[in-house]
C-alpha positions as CSV (number, residue, x, y, z in Angstrom):
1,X,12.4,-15.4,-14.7
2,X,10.8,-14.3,-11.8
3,X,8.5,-17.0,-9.5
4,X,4.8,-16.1,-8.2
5,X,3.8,-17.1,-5.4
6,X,0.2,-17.7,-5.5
7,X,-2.6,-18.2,-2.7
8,X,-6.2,-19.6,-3.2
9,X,-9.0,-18.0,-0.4
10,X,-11.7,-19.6,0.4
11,X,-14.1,-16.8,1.5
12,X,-17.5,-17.5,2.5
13,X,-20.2,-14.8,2.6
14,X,-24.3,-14.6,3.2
15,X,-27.0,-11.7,3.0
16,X,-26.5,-8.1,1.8
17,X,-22.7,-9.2,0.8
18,X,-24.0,-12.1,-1.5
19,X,-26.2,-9.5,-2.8
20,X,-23.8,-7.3,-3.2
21,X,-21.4,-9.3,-4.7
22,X,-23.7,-10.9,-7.1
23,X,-24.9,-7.5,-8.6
24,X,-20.8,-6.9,-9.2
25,X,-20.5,-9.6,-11.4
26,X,-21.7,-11.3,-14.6
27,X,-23.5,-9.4,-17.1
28,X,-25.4,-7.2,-14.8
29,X,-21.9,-6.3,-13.6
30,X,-18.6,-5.0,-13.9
31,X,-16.6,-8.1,-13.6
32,X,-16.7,-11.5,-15.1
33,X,-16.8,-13.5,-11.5
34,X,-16.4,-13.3,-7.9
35,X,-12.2,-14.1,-8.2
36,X,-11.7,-11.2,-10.6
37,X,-13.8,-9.1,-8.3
38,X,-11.9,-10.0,-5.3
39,X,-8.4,-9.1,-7.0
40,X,-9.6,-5.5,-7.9
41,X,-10.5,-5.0,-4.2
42,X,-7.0,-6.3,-2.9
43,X,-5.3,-3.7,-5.8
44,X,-7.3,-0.5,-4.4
45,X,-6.8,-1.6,-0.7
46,X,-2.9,-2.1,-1.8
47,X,-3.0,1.4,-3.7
48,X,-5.0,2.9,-0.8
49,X,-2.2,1.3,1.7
50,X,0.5,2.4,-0.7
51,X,-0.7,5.9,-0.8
52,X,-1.4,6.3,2.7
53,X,2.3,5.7,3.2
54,X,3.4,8.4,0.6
55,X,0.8,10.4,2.4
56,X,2.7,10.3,5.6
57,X,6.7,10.5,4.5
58,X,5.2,13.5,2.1
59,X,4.3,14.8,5.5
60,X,7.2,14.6,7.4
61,X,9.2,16.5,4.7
62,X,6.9,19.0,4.6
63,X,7.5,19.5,8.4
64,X,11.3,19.2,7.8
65,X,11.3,21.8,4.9
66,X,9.6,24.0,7.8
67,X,12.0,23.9,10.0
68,X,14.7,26.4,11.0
69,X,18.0,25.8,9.7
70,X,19.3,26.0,13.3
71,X,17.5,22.4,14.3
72,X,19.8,20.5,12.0
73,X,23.2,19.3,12.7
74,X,26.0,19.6,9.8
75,X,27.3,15.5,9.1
76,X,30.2,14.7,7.2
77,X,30.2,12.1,4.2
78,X,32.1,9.5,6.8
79,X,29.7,10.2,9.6
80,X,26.7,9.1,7.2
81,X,28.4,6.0,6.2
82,X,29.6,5.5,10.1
83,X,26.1,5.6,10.9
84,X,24.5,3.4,7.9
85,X,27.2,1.0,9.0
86,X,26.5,0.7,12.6
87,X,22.7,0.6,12.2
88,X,23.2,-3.1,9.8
């Protein structure tokens, strides 16, 4: 069994945001309150996050895949594992 950790916010708004926030919830809007509203924005900005990390190793593969075979250096098995080794 796995144990959550969980974390209570107090966040404390005024003006356009209270507006904003008030026309996102209830029956006028898409969720039920103001803590259900606040998880779906941490989820996108953890999916954005998430993504923009893919983004940038998809990236550096594509510039690897680019390269000439004469910019890489042949490694044995046993220098791989030296390496993973010395880097602990």
């Amino acid at each position: 069994m796995t144990k959550h950790n969980t974390m209570n916010l107090n966040v404390r708004i005024s003006g356009v945001l209270t507006e904003h926030v008030s026309s996102a919830i209830g029956d006028a809007g898409e969720y039920d309150n103001a803590s259900e509203y606040v998880r779906d924005l941490i989820r996108r900005d953890k999916a954005k996050t998430e993504l923009a990390a893919f983004e940038a190793k998809r990236a550096a593969l594509q510039q690897a895949f680019t390269l000439p075979d004469r910019a890489y250096t042949e490694v044995s098995a046993a220098d791989v594992i030296r390496r993973n080794r010395s880097a602990r």
